[in-house]
Each structure stands twice: as structure tokens, then as C-alpha cells.
N, CA, C and O atoms as a Tripos MOL2 file, in Angstrom:
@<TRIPOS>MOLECULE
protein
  276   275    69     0     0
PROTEIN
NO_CHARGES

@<TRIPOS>ATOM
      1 N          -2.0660   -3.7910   12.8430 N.3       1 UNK1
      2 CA         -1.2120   -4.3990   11.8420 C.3       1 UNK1
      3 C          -1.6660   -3.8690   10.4890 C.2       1 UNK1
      4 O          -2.8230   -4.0200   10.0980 O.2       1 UNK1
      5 N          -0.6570   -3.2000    9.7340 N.am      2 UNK2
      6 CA         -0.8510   -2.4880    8.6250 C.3       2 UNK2
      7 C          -0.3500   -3.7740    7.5520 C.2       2 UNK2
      8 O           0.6090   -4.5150    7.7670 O.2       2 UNK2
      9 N          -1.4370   -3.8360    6.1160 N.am      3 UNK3
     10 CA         -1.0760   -4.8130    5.1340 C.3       3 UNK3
     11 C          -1.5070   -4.3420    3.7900 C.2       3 UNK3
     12 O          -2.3710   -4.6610    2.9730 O.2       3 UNK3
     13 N          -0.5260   -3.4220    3.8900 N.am      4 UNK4
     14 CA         -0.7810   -3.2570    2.2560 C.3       4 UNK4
     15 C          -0.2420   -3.9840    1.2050 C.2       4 UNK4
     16 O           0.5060   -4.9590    1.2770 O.2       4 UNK4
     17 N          -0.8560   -3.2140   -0.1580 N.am      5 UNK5
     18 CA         -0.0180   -4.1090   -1.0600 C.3       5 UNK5
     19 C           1.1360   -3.5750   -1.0760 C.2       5 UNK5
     20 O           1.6930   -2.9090   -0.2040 O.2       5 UNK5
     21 N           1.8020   -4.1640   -3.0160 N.am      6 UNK6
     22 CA          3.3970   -3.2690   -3.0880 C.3       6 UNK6
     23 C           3.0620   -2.3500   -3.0830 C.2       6 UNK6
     24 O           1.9430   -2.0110   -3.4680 O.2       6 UNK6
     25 N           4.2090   -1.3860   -2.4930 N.am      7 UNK7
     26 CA          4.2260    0.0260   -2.3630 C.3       7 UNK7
     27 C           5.1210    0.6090   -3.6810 C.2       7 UNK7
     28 O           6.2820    0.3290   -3.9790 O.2       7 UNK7
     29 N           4.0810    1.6050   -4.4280 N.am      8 UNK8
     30 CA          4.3760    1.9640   -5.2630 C.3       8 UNK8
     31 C           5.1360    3.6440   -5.3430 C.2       8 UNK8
     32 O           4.9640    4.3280   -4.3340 O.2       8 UNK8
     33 N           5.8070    4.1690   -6.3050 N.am      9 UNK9
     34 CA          6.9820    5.2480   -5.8910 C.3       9 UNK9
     35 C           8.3630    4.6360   -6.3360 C.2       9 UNK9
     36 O           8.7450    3.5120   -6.6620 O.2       9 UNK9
     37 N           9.0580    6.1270   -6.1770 N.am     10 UNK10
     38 CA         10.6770    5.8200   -6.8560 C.3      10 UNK10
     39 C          11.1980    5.3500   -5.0600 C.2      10 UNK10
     40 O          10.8620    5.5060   -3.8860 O.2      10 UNK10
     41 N          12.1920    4.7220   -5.8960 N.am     11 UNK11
     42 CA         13.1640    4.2900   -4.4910 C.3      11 UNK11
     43 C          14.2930    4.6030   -4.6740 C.2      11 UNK11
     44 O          14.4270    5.1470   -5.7700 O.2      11 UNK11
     45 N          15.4150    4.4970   -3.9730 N.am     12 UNK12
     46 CA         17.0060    4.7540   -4.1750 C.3      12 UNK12
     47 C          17.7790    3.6520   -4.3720 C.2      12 UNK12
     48 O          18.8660    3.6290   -4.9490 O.2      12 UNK12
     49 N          17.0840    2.5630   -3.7870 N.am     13 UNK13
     50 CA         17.3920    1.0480   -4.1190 C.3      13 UNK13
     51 C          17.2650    0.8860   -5.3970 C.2      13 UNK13
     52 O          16.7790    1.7370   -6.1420 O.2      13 UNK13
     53 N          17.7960   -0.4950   -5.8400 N.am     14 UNK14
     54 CA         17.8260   -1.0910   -7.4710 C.3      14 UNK14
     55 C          17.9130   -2.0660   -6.8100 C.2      14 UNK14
     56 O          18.5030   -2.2630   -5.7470 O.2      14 UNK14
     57 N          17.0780   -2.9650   -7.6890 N.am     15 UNK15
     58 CA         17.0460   -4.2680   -7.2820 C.3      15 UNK15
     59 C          16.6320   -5.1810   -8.5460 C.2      15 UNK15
     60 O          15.4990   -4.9510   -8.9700 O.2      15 UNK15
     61 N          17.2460   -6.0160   -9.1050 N.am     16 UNK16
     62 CA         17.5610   -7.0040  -10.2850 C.3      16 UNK16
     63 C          15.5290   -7.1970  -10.7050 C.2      16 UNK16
     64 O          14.5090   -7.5250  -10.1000 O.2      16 UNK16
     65 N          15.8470   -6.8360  -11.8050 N.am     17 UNK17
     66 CA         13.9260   -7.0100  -12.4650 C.3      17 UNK17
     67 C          12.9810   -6.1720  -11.4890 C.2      17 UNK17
     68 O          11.7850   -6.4070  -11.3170 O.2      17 UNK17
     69 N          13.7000   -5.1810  -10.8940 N.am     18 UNK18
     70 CA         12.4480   -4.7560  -10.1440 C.3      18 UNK18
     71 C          12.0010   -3.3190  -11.0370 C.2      18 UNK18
     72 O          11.2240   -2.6540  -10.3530 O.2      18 UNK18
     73 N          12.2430   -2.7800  -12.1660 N.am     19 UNK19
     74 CA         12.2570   -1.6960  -13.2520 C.3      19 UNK19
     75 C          11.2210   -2.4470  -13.9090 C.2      19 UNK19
     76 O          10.0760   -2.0010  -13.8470 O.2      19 UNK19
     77 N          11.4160   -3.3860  -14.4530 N.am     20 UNK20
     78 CA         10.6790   -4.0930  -15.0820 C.3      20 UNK20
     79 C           9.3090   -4.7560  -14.6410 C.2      20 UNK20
     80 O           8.4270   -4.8780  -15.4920 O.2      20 UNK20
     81 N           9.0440   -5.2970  -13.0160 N.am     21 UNK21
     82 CA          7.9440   -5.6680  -12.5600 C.3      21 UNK21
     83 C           7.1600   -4.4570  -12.2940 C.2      21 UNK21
     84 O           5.9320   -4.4110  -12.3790 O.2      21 UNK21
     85 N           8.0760   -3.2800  -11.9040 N.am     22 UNK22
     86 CA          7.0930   -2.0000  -11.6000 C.3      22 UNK22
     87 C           6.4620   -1.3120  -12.3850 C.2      22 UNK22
     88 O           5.6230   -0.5320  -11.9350 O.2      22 UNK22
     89 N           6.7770   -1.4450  -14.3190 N.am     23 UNK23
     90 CA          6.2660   -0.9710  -15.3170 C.3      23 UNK23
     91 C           5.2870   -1.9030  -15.3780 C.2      23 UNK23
     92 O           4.2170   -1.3100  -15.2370 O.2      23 UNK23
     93 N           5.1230   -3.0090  -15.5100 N.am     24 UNK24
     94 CA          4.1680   -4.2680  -15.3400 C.3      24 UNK24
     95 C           3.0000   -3.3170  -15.0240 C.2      24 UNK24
     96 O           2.1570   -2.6850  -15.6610 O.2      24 UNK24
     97 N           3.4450   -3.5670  -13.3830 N.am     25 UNK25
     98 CA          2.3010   -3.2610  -12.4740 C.3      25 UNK25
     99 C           1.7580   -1.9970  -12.7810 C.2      25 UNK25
    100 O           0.5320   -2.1000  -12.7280 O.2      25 UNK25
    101 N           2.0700   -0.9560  -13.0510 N.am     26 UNK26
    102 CA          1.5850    0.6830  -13.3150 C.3      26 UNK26
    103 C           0.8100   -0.2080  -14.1600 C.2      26 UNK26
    104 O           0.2160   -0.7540  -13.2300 O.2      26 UNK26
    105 N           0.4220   -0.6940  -15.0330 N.am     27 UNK27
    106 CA         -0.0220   -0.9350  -16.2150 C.3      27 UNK27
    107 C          -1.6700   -2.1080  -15.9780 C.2      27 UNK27
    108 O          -2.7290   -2.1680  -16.6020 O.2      27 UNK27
    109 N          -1.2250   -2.7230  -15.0010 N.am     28 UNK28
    110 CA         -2.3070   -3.6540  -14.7340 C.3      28 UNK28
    111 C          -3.1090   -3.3490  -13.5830 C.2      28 UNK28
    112 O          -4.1850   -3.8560  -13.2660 O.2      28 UNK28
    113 N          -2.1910   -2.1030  -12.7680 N.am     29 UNK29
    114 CA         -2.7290   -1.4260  -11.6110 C.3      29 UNK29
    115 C          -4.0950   -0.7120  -11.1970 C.2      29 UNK29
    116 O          -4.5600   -0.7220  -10.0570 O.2      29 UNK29
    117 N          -4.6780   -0.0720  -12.3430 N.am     30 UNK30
    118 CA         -5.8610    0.3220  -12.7500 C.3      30 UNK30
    119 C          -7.3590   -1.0540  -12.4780 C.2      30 UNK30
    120 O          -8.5540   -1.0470  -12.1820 O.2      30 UNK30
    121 N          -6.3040   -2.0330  -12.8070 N.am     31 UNK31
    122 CA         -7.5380   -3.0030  -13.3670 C.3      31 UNK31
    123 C          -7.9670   -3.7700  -12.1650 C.2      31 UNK31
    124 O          -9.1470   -4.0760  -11.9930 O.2      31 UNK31
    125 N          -6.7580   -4.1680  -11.1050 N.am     32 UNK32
    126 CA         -7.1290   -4.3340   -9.8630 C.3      32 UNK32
    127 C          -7.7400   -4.4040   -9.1890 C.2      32 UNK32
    128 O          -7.9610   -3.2740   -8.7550 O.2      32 UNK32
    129 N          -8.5820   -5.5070   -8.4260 N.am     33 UNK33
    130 CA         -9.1710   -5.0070   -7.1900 C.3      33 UNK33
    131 C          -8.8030   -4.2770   -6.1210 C.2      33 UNK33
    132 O          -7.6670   -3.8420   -6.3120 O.2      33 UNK33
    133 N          -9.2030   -3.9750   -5.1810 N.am     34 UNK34
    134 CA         -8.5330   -2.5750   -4.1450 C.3      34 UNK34
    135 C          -7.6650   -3.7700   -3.3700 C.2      34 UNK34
    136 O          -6.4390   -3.8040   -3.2650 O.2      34 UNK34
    137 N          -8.2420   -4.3570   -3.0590 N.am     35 UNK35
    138 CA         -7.3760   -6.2050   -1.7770 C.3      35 UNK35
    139 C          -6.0170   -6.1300   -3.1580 C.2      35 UNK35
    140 O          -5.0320   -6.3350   -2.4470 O.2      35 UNK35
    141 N          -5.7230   -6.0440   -3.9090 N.am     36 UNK36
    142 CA         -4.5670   -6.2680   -4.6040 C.3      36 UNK36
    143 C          -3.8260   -4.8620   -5.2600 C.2      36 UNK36
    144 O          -2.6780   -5.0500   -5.6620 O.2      36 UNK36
    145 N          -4.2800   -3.7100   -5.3810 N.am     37 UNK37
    146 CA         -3.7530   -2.7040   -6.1820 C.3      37 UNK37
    147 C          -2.2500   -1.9020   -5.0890 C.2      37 UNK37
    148 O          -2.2130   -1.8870   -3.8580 O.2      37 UNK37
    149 N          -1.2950   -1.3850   -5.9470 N.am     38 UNK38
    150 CA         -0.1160   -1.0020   -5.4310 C.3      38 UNK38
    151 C          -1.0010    0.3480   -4.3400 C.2      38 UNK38
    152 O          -2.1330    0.8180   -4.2300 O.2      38 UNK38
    153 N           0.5090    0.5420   -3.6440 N.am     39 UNK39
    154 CA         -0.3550    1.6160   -2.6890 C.3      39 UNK39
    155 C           1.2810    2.6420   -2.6220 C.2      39 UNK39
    156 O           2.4450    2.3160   -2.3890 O.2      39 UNK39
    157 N           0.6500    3.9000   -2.9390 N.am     40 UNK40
    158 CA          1.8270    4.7100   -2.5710 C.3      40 UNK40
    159 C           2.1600    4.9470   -1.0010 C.2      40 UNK40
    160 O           1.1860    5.1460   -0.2750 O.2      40 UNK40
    161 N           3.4500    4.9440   -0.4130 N.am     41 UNK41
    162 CA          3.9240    5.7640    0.5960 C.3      41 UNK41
    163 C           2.7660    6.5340    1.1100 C.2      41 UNK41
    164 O           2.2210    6.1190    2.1330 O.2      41 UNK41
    165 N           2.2580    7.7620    0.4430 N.am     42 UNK42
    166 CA          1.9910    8.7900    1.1600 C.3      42 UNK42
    167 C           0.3890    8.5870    1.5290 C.2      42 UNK42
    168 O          -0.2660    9.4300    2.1410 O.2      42 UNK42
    169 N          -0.1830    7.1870    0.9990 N.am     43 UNK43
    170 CA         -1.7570    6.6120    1.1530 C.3      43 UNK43
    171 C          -1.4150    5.4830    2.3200 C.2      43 UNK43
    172 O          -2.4450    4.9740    2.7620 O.2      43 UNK43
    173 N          -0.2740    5.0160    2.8710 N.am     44 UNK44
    174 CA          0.2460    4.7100    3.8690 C.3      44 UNK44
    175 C           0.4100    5.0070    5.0240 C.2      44 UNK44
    176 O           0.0440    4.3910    6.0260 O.2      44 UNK44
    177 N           1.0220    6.0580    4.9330 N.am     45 UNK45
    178 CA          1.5260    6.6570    5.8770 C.3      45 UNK45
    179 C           0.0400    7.6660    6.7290 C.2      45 UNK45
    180 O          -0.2100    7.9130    7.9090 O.2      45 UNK45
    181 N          -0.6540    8.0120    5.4300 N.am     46 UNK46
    182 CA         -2.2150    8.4930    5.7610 C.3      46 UNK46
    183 C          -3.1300    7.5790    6.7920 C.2      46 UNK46
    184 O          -3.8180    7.9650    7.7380 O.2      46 UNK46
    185 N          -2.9500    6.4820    6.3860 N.am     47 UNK47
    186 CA         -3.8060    5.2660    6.8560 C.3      47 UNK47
    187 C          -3.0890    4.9150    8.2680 C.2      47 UNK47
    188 O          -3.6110    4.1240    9.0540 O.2      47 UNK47
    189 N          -2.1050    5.4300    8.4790 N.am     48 UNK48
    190 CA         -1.5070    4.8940    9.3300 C.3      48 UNK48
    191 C          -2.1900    5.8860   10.6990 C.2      48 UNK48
    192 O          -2.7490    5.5370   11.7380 O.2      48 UNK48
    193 N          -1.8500    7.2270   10.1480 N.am     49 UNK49
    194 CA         -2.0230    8.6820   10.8580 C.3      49 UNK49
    195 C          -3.7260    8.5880   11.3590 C.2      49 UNK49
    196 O          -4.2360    8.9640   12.4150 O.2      49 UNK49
    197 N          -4.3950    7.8870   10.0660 N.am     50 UNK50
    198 CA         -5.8280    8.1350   10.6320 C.3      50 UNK50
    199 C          -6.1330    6.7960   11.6790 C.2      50 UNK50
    200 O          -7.0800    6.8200   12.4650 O.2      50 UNK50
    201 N          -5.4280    5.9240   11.5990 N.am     51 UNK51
    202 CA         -5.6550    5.0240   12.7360 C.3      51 UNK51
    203 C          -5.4800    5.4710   14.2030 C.2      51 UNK51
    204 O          -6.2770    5.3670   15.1350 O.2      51 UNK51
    205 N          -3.8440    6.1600   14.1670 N.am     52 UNK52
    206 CA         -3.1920    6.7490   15.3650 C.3      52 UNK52
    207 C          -4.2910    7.9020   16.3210 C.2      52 UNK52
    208 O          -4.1960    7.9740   17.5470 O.2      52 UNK52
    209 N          -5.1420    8.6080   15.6450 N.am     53 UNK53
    210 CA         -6.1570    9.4190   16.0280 C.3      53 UNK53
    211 C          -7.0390    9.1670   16.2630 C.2      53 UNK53
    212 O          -7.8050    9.7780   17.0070 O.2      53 UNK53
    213 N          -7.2230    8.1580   15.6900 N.am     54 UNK54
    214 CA         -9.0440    7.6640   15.7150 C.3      54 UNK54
    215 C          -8.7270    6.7020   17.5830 C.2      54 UNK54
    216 O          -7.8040    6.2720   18.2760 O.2      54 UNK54
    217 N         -10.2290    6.8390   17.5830 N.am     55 UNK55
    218 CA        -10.7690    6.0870   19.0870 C.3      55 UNK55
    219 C         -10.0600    4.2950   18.7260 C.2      55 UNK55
    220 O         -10.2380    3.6280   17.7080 O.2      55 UNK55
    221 N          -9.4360    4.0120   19.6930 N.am     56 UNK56
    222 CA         -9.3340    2.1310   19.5300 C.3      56 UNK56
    223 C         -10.3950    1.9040   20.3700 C.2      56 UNK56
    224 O         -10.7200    2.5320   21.3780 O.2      56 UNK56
    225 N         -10.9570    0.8410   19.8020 N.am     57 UNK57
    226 CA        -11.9840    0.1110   20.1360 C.3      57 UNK57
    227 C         -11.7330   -1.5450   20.1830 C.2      57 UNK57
    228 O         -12.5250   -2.3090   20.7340 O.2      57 UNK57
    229 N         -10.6460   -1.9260   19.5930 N.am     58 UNK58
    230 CA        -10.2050   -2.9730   20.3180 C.3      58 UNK58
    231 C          -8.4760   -3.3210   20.2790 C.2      58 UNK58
    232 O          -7.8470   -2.4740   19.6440 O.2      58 UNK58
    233 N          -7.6950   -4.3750   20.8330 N.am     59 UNK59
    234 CA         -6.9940   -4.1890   21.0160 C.3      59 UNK59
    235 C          -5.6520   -4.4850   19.7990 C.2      59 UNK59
    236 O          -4.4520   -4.2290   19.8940 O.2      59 UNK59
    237 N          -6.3680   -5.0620   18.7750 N.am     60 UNK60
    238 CA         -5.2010   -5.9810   17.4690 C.3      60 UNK60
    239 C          -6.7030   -5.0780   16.6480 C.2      60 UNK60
    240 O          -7.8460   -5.0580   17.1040 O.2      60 UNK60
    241 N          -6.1550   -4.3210   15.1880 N.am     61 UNK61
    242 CA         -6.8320   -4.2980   14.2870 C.3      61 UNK61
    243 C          -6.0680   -4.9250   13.1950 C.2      61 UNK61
    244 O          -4.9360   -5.3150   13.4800 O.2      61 UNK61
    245 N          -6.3570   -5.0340   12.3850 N.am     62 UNK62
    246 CA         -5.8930   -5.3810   10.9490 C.3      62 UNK62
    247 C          -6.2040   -4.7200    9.5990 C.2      62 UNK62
    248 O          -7.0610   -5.0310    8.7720 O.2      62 UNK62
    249 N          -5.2420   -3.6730    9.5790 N.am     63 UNK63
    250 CA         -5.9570   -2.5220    8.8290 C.3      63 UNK63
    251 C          -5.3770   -3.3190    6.7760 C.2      63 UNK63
    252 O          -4.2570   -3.4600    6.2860 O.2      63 UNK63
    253 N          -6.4900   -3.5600    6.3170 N.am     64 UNK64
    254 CA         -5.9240   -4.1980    4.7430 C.3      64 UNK64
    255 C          -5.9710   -3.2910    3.7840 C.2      64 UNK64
    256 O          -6.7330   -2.3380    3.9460 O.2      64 UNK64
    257 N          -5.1670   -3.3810    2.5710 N.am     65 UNK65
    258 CA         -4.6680   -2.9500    1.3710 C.3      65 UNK65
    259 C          -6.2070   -1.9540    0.8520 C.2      65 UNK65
    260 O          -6.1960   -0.8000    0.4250 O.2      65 UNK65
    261 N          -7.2790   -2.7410    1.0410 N.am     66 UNK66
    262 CA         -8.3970   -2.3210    0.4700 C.3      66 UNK66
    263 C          -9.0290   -1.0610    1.4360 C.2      66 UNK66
    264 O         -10.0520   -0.3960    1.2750 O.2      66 UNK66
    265 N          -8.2590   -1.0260    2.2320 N.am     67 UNK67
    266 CA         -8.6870   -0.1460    3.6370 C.3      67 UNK67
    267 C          -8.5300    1.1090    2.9480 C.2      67 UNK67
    268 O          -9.5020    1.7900    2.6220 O.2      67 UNK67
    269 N          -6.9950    1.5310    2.6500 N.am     68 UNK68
    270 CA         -6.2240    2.0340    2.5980 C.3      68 UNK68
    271 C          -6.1250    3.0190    0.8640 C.2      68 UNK68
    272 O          -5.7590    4.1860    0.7240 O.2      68 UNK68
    273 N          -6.5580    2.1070   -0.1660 N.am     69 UNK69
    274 CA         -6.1860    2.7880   -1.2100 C.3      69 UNK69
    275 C          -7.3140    3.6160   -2.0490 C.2      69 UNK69
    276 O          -6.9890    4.2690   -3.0410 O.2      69 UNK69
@<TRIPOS>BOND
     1     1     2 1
     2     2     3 1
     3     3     4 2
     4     3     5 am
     5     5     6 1
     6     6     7 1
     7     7     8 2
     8     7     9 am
     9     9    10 1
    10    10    11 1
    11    11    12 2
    12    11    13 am
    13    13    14 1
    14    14    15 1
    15    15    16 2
    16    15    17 am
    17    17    18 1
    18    18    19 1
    19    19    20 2
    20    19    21 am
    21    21    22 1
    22    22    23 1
    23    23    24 2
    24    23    25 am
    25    25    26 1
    26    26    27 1
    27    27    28 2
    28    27    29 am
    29    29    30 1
    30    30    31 1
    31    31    32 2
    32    31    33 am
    33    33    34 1
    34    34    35 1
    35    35    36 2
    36    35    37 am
    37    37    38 1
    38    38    39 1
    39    39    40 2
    40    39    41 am
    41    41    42 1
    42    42    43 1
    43    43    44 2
    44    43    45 am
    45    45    46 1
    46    46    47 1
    47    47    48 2
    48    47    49 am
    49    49    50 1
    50    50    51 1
    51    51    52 2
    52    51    53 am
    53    53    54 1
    54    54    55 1
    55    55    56 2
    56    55    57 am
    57    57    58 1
    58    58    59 1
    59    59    60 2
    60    59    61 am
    61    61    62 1
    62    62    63 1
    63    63    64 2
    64    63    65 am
    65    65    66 1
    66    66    67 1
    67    67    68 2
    68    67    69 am
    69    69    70 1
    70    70    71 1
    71    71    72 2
    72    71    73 am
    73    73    74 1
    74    74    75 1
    75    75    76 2
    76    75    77 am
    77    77    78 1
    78    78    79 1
    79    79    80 2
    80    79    81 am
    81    81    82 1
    82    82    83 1
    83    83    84 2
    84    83    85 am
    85    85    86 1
    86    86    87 1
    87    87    88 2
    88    87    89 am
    89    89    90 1
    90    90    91 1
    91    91    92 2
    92    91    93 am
    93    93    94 1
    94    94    95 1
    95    95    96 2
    96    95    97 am
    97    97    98 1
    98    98    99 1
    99    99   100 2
   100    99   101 am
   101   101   102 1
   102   102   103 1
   103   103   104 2
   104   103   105 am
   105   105   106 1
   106   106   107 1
   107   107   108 2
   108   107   109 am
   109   109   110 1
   110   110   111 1
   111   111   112 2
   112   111   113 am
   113   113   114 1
   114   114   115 1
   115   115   116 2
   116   115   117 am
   117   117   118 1
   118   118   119 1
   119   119   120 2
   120   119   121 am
   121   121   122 1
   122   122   123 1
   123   123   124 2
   124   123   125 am
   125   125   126 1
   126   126   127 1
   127   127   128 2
   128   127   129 am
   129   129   130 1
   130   130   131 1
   131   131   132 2
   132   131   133 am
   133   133   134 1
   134   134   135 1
   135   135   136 2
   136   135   137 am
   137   137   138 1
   138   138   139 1
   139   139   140 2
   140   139   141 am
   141   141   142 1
   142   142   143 1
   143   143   144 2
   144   143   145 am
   145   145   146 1
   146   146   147 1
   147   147   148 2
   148   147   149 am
   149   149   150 1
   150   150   151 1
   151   151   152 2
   152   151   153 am
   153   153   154 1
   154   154   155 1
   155   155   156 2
   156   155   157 am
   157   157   158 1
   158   158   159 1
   159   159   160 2
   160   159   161 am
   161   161   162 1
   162   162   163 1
   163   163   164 2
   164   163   165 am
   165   165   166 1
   166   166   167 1
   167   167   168 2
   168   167   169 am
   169   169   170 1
   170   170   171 1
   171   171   172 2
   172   171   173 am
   173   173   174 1
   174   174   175 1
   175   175   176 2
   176   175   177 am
   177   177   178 1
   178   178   179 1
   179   179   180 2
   180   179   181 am
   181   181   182 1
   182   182   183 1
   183   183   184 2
   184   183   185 am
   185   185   186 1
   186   186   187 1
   187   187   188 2
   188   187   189 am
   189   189   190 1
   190   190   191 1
   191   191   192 2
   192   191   193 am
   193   193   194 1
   194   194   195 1
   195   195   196 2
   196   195   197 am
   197   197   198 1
   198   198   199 1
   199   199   200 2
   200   199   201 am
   201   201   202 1
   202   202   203 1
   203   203   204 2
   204   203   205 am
   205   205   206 1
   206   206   207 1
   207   207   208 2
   208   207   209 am
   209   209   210 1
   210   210   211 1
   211   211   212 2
   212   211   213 am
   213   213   214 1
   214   214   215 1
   215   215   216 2
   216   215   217 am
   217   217   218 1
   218   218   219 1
   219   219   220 2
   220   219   221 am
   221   221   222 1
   222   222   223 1
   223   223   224 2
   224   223   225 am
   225   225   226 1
   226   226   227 1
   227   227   228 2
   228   227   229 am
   229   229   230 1
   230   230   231 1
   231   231   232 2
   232   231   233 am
   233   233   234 1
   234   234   235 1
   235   235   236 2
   236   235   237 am
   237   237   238 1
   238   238   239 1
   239   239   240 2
   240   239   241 am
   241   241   242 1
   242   242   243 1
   243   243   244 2
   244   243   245 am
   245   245   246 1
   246   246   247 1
   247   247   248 2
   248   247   249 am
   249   249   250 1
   250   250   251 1
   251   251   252 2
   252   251   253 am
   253   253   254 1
   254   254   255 1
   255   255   256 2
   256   255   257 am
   257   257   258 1
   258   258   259 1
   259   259   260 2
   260   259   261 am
   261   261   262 1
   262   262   263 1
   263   263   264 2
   264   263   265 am
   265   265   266 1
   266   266   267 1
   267   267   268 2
   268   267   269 am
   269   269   270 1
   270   270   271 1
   271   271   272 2
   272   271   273 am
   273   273   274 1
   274   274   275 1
   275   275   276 2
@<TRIPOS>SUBSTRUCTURE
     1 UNK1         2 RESIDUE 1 A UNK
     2 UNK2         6 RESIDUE 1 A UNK
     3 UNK3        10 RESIDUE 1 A UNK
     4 UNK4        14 RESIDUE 1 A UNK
     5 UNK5        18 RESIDUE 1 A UNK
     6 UNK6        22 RESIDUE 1 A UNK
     7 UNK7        26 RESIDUE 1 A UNK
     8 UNK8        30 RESIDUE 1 A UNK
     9 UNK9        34 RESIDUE 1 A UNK
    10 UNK10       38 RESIDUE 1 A UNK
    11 UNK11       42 RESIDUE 1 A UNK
    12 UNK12       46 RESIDUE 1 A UNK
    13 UNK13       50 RESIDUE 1 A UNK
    14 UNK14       54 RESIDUE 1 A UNK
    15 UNK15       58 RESIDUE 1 A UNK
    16 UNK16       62 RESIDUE 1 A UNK
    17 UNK17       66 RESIDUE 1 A UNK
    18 UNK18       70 RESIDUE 1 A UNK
    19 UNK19       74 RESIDUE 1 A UNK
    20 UNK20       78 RESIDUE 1 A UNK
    21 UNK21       82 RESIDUE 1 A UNK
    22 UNK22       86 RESIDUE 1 A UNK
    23 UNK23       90 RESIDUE 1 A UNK
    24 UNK24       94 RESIDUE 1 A UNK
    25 UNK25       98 RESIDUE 1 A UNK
    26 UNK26      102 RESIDUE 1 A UNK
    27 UNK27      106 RESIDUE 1 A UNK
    28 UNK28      110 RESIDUE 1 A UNK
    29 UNK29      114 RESIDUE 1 A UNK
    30 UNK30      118 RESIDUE 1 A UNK
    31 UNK31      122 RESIDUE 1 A UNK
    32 UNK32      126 RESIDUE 1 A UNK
    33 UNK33      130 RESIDUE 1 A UNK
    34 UNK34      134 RESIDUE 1 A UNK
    35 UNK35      138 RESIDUE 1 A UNK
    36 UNK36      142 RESIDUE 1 A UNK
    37 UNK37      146 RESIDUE 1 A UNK
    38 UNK38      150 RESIDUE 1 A UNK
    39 UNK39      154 RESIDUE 1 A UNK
    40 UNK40      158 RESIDUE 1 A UNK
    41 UNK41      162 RESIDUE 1 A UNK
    42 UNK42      166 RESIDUE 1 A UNK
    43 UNK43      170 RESIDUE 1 A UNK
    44 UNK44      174 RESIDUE 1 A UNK
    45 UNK45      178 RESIDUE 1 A UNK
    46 UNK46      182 RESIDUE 1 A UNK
    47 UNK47      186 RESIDUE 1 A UNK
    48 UNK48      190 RESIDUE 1 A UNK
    49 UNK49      194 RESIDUE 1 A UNK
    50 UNK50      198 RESIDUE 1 A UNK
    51 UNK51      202 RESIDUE 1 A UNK
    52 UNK52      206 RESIDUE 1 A UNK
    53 UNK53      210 RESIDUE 1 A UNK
    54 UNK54      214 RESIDUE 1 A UNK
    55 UNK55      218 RESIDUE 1 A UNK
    56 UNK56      222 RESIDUE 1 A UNK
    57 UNK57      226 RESIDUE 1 A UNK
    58 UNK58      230 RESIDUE 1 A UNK
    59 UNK59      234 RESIDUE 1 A UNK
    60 UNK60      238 RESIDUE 1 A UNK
    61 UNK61      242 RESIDUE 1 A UNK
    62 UNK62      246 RESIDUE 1 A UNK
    63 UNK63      250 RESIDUE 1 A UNK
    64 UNK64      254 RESIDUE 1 A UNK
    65 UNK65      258 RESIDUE 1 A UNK
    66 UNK66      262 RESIDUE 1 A UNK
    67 UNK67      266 RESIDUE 1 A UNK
    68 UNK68      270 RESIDUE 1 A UNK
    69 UNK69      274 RESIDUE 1 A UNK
């Protein structure tokens, strides 16, 4: 189970105040702890790939935001 934070990047969607929460966040994103900072797509999709390869060693992981960025 993958849990990141918001995922940060352009989208094709628009969505009402979401221009505005995402300038926010670029801005406070730095200051973050890793358990809370945005995570791009492509640090995702990484985390995802290095799970898929790696040895399982058990059967539910819980891979978190802080894992990942």
C-alpha cells in the first residue's frame, strides 16, 4: 500500500482553488517534514518500481510519503 502525500506536477484537470492551494504548497513545501511534503509523479512511480523488484519479505507493506521523497 502506497501513501504518499499530494502529488505535485501540472495536471489537465482544473479544479475550483486548486491553482491557488498548489502555489501555497510549492512555497511551504521546502519547510516540511518528509511524512508531509508534496511528492512528484515520477518519485512515485520510482517508489513504486523499486518495491516491484525488490525481495517481499512479507505479505502487506506500507510504503509512506517519507519513504518515498
Amino acid at each position: 500500500i502506497f501513501r504518499p502525500g499530494p502529488l505535485l506536477g501540472k495536471r489537465e484537470e482544473r479544479r475550483q482553488g486548486e491553482a491557488f492551494a498548489k502555489a501555497v504548497y510549492q512555497l511551504v513545501n521546502p519547510l516540511l517534514p518528509k511524512a508531509w511534503k508534496g511528492i512528484h509523479p515520477e518519485q512515485l512511480t520510482g517508489a513504486i518500481m523499486k518495491a516491484a523488484h525488490s525481495e517481499i519479505t512479507r505479505k502487506l507493506r506500507i510504503v509512506e510519503n517519507r519513504e518515498m521523497v
